[in-house]
C-alpha positions as CSV (number, residue, x, y, z in Angstrom):
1,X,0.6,17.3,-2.5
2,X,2.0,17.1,-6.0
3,X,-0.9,14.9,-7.1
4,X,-3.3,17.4,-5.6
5,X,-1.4,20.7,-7.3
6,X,-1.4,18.7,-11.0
7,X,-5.2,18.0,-10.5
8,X,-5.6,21.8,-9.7
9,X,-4.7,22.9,-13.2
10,X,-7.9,21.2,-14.3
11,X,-6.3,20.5,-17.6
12,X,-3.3,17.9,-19.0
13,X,-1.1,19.1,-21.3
14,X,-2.7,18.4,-24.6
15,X,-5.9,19.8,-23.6
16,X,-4.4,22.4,-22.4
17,X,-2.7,23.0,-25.7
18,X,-6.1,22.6,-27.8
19,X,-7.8,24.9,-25.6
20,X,-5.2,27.4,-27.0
21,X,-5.5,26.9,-30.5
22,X,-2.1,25.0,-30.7
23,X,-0.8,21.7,-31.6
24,X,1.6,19.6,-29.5
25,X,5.0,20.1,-30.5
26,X,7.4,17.6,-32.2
27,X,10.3,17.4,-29.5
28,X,10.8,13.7,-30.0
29,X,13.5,13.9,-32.6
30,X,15.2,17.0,-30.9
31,X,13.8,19.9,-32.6
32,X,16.9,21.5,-34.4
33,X,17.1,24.4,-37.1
34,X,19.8,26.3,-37.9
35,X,19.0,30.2,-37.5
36,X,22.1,32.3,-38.6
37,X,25.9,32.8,-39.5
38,X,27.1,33.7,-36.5
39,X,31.5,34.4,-37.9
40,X,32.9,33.2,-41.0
41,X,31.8,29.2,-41.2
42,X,30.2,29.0,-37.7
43,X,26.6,29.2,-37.3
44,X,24.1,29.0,-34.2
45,X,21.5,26.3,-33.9
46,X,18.5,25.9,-31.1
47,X,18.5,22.9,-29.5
48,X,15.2,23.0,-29.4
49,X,12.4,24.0,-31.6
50,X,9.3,26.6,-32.1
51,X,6.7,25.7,-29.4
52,X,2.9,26.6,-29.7
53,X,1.1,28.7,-26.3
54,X,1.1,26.6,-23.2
55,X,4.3,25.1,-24.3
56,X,7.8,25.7,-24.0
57,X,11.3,25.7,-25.6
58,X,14.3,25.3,-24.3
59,X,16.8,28.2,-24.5
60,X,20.5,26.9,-25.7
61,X,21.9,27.4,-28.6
62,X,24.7,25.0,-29.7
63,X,27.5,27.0,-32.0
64,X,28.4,25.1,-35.0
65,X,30.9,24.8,-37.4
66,X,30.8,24.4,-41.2
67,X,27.3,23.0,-41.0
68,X,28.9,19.9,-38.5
69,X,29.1,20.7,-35.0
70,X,31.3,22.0,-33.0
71,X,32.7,19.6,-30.9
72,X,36.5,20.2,-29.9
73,X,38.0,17.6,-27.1
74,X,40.9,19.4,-27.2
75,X,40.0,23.4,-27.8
76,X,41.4,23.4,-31.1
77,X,44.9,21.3,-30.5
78,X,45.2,22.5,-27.0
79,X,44.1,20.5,-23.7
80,X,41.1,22.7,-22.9
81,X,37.5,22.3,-24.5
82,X,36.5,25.6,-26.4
83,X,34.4,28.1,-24.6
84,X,34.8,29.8,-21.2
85,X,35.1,27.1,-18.6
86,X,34.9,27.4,-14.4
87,X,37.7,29.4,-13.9
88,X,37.1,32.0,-16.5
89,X,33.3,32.2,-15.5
90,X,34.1,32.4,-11.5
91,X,36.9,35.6,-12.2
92,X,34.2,37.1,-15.3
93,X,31.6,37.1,-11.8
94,X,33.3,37.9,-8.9
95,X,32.5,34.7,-7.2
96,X,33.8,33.9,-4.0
97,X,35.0,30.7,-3.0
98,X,32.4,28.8,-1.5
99,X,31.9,25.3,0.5
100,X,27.9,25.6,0.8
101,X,25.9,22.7,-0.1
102,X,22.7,24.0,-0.5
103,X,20.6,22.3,-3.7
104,X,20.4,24.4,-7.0
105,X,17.6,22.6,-9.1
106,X,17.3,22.6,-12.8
107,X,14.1,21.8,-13.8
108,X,13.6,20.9,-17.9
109,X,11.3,18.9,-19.8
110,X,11.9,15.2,-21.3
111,X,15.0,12.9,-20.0
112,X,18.9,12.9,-20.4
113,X,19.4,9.5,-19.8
114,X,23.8,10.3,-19.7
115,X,23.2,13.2,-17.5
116,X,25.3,12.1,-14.6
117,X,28.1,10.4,-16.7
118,X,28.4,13.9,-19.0
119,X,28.6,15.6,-15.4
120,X,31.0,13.4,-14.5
121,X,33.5,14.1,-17.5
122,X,33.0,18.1,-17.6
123,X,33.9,18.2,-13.6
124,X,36.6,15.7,-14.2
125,X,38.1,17.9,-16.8
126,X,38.1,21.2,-14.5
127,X,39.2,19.3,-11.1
128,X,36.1,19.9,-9.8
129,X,35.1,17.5,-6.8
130,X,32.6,14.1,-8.2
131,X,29.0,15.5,-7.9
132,X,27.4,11.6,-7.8
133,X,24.0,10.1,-6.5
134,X,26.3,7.7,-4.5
135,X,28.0,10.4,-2.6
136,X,24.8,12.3,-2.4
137,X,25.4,15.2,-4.4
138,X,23.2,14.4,-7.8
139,X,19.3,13.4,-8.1
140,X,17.7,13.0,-10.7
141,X,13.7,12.8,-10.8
142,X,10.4,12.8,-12.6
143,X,8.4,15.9,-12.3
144,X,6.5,13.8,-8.8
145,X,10.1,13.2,-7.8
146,X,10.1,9.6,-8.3
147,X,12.7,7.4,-11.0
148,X,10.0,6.7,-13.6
149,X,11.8,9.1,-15.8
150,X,10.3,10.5,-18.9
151,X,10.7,9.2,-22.7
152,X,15.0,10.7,-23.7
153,X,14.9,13.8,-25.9
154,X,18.3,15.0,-27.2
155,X,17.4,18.8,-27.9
156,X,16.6,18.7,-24.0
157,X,19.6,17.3,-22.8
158,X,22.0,19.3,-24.5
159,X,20.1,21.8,-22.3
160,X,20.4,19.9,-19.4
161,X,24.0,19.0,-19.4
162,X,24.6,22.7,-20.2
163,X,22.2,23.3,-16.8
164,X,24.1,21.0,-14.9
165,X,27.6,21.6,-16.1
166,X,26.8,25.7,-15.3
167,X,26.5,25.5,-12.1
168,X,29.0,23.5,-11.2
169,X,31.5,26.0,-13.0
170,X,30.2,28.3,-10.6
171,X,29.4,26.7,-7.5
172,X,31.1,23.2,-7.5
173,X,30.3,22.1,-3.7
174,X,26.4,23.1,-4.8
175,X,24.3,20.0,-4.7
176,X,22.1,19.8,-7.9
177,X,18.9,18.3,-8.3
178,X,17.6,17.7,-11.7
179,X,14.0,17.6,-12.2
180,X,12.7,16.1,-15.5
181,X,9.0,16.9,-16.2
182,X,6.8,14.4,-18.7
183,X,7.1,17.5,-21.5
184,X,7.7,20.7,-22.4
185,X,3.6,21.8,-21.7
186,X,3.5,24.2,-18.7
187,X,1.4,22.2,-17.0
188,X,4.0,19.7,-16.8
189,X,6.8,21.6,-15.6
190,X,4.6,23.4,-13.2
191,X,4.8,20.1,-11.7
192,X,8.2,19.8,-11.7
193,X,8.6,23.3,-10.6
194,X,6.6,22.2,-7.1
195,X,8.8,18.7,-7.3
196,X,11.9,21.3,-6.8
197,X,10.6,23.7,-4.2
198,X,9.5,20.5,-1.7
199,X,12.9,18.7,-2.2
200,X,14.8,21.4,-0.6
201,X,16.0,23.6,-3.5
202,X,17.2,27.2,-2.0
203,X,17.3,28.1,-6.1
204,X,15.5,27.0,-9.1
205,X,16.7,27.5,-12.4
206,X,14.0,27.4,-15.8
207,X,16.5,27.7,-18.7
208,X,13.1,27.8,-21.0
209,X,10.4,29.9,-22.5
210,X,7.4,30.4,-24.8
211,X,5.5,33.1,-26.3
212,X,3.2,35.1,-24.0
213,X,-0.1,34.0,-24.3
214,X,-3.9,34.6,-23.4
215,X,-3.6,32.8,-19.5
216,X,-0.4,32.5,-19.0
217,X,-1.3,34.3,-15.7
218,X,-2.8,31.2,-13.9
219,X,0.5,29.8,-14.1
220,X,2.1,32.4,-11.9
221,X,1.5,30.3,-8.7
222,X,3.3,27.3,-9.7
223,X,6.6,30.4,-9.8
224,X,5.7,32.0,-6.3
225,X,8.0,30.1,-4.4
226,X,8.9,32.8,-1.4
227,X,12.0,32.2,-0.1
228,X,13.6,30.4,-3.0
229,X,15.1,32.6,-6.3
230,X,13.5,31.6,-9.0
231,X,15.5,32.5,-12.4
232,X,14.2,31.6,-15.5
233,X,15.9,33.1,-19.1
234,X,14.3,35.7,-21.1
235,X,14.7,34.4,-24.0
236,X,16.8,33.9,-27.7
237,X,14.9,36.0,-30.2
238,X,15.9,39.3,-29.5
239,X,13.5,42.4,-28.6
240,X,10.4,40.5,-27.5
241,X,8.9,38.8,-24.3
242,X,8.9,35.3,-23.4
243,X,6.9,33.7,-20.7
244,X,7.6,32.8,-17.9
245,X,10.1,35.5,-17.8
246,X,7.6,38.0,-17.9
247,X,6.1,36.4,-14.8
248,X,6.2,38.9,-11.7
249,X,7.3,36.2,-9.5
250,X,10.8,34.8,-11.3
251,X,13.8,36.8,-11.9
252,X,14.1,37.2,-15.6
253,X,17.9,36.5,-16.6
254,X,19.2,38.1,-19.9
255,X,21.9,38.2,-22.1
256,X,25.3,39.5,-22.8
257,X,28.6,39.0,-24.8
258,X,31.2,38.7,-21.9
259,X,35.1,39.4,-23.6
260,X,38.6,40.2,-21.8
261,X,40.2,42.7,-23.8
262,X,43.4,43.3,-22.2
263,X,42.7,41.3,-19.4
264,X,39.5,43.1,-18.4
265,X,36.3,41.3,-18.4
266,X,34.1,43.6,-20.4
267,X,30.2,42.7,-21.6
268,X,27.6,44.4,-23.5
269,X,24.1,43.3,-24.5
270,X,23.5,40.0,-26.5
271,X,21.5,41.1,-30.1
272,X,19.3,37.5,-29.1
273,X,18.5,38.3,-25.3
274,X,14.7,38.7,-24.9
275,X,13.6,41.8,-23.4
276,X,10.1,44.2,-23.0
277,X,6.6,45.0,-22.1
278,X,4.9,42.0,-20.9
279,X,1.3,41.8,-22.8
280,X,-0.3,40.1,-19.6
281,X,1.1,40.6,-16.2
282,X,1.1,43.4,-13.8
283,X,4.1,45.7,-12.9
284,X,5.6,44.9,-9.7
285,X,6.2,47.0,-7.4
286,X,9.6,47.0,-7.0
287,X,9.8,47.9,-10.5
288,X,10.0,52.0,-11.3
289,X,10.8,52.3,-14.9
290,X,8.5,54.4,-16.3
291,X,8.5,53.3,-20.3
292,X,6.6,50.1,-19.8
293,X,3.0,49.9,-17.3
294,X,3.3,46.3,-17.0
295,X,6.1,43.8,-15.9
296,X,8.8,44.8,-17.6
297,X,11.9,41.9,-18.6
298,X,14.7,41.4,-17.7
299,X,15.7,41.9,-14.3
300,X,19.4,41.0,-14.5
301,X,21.7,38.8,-16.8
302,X,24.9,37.3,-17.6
303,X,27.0,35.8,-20.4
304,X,24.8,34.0,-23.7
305,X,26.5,35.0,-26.7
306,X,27.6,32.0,-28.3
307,X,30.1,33.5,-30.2
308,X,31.1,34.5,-26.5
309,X,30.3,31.0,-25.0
310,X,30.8,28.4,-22.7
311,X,32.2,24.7,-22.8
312,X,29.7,21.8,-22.1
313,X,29.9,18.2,-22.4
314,X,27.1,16.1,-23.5
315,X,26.9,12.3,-25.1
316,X,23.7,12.3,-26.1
317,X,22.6,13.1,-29.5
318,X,25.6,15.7,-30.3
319,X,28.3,14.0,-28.5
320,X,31.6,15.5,-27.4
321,X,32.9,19.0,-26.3
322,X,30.5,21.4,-27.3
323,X,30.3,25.5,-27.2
324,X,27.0,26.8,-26.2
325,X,25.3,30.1,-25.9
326,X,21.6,30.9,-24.9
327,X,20.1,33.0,-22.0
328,X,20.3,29.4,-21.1
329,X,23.8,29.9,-20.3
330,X,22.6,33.0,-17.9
331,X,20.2,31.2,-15.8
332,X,21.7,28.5,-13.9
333,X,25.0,30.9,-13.7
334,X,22.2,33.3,-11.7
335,X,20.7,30.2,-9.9
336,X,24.1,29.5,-8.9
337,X,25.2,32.6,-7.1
338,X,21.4,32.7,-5.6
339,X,22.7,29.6,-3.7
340,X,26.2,30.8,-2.4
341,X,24.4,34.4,-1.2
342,X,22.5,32.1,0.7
343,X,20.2,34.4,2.3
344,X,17.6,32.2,2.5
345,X,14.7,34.9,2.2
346,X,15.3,35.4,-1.8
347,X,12.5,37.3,-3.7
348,X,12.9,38.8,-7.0
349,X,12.7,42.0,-5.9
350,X,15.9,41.8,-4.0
351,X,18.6,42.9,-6.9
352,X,16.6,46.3,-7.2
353,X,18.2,47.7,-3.7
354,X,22.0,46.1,-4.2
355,X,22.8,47.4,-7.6
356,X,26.7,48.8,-6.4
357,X,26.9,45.0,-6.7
358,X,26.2,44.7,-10.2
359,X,28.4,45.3,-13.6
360,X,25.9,48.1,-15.4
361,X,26.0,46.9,-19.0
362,X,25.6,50.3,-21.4
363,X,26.0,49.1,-24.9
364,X,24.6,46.8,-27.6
365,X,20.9,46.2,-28.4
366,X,18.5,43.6,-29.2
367,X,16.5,44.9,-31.6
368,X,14.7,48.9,-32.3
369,X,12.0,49.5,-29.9
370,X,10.3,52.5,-28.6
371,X,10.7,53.9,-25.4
372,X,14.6,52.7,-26.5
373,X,16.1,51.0,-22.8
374,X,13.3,47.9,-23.5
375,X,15.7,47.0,-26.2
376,X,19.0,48.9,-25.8
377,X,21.5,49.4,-23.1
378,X,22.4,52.0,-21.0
379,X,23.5,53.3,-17.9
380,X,20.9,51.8,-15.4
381,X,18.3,49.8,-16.2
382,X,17.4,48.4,-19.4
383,X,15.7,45.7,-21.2
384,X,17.9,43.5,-22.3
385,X,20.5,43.0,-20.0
386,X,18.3,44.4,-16.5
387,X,20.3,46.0,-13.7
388,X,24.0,44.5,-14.8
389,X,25.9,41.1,-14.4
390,X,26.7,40.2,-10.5
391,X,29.8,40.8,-9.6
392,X,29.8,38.9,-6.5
393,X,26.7,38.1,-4.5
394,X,26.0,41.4,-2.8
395,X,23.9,41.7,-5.0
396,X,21.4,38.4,-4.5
């Protein structure tokens, strides 16, 4: 079935990407830039770099200090890594305690080869339960779903372990299967998104995105999986739209700064979350803004400030006790609380009718943009941060 669905793209990656005027990206050595002070000697760098149409990058951004990075075992002399950890995340959400086992997958591109042992450390460090391929809990596959892994990329697995390490701060009895496609084309993760849907995923989470292109359409099938929620992050650049985001079929996940002034979790929008007017693809239905005549992005979102982060452990390439940020942050947490709804009849449209079970966001901005909600909040729905943060899972 997977063979048949890769031959049915008609293209492999590269050609794909020559067909499009681009050249393959350079994601062997990790793809790192720095892009801006973020406070005093910190400063915010992508894990993973620019990618040409048809391709994809991934969406965390590692926080940084003094030009080295910011990796703090201890949270700064204390006996907690910096960033927002399980507990803080679970109360910031609403989540309710939970002892499903349904399978949350994380697809990315390119292998973590210390994926399991990095899980293994940030779950030891919270108390959470072992999440192992010997007690059944973790797999790890290709994009067919077989253990001929792709070549190691350490941009991509800072992303991973930050996939894999979000949702088991929100879920922790969630099985997790990690899908690893052959690169960071969307024909290959296409693949890999099929790979998840046929090994019993009730969520999917794409922490990834690329500039909208010319046929970015035709890969709106490989997202319209009915009956599992498909999140995938809208993006790092501020006001703009990424793909696949902007497909109809996903639910886009922005971002927000999430603080707890006087012991109230308060957020407002993240100046990087992606938001708009998709160039390409068609309104929805279940959409009704009137400002935008096509798909319009995002649809809901969560924490993704970095100065506002979360803690993640990963050993390879940037090793230690790391702070991240990213609408990558957002998407698994979404993913995540898709599972422990567990409806099982999830569709993207589904958050439009439960919105007393969202936090409505109504400040900060992403960028100036006419009609103004694509780009600033307000009360109801707006681009950059959707309908609101769950607060529980009425909502999904």
């Amino acid at each position: 079935m997977l063979a048949r669905f890769r031959a049915a793209l008609l293209v492999g990656p590269l050609a794909l990407t020559l067909a499009l005027g681009g050249a393959a990206p350079s994601y062997a050595a990790g793809g790192s830039s720095p892009t801006s002070l973020t406070a005093s000697s910190y400063r915010d760098v992508h894990a993973c770099g620019h990618a040409p149409a048809g391709w994809v990058a991934c969406s965390a951004i590692r926080r940084d200090l003094g030009g080295t990075v910011a990796s703090q075992p201890h949270g700064g002399g204390g006996t907690t890594p910096s960033g927002y950890g399980p507990a803080a995340l679970q109360s910031a959400y609403a989540v309710p305690a939970t002892s499903t086992t349904a399978t949350v997958a994380i697809v990315d591109a390119y292998d973590d080869p210390s994926a399991e042992a990095d899980l293994a450390i940030y779950r030891s460090q919270y108390g959470l339960a072992a999440c192992t391929t010997s007690n059944g809990c973790f797999r790890k596959v290709s994009e067919l779903g077989s253990t001929s892994l792709p070549t190691g990329n350490t941009g991509w697995a800072q992303e991973i372990s930050l996939d894999l390490d979000m949702v088991s701060a929100i879920c922790p009895s969630c099985h997790i299967l990690l899908v690893e496609a052959d690169s960071a084309s969307l024909v290959d993760l296409a693949v890999a998104e099929a790979t998840a849907a046929t090994m019993g995923a009730v969520a999917i989470s794409n922490s990834y995105g690329g500039s909208e292109f010319d046929g970015e359409t035709a890969f709106d099938a490989a997202y319209n999986l009915p009956g599992i929620a498909v999140t995938v992050s809208s993006g790092d650049s501020g006001y703009g739209v990424e793909y696949p985001a902007a497909s109809p079929f996903v639910i886009a996940v922005g971002g927000t700064s999430l603080t707890q002034p006087n012991g109230v979790w308060t957020e407002t929008a993240w100046s990087g979350a992606g938001s708009g007017c998709s160039k390409y693809e068609v309104k929805p239905i279940w959409q009704t803004d009137t400002g935008c005549a096509r798909r319009t992005v995002a649809d809901v979102s969560a924490v993704a400030d970095p100065n506002t982060g979360v803690a993640v452990y990963d050993s390879y390439g940037q090793s230690g006790w790391l702070v991240f940020g990213g609408t990558s942050v957002a998407s698994p947490i979404v993913a995540s609380m898709y599972a422990i709804a567990g409806n099982g009849a999830y569709t993207a449209s589904s958050i439009y009718g439960h919105t007393a079970s969202l936090r409505d966001v109504t400040s900060g901005s992403n960028g100036t943009c006419s009609p103004s909600y694509l780009c600033t909040a307000g009360t109801g729905y707006d681009g950059p941060t959707g309908l609101g943060t769950p607060q529980g899972v009425g909502a999904l």
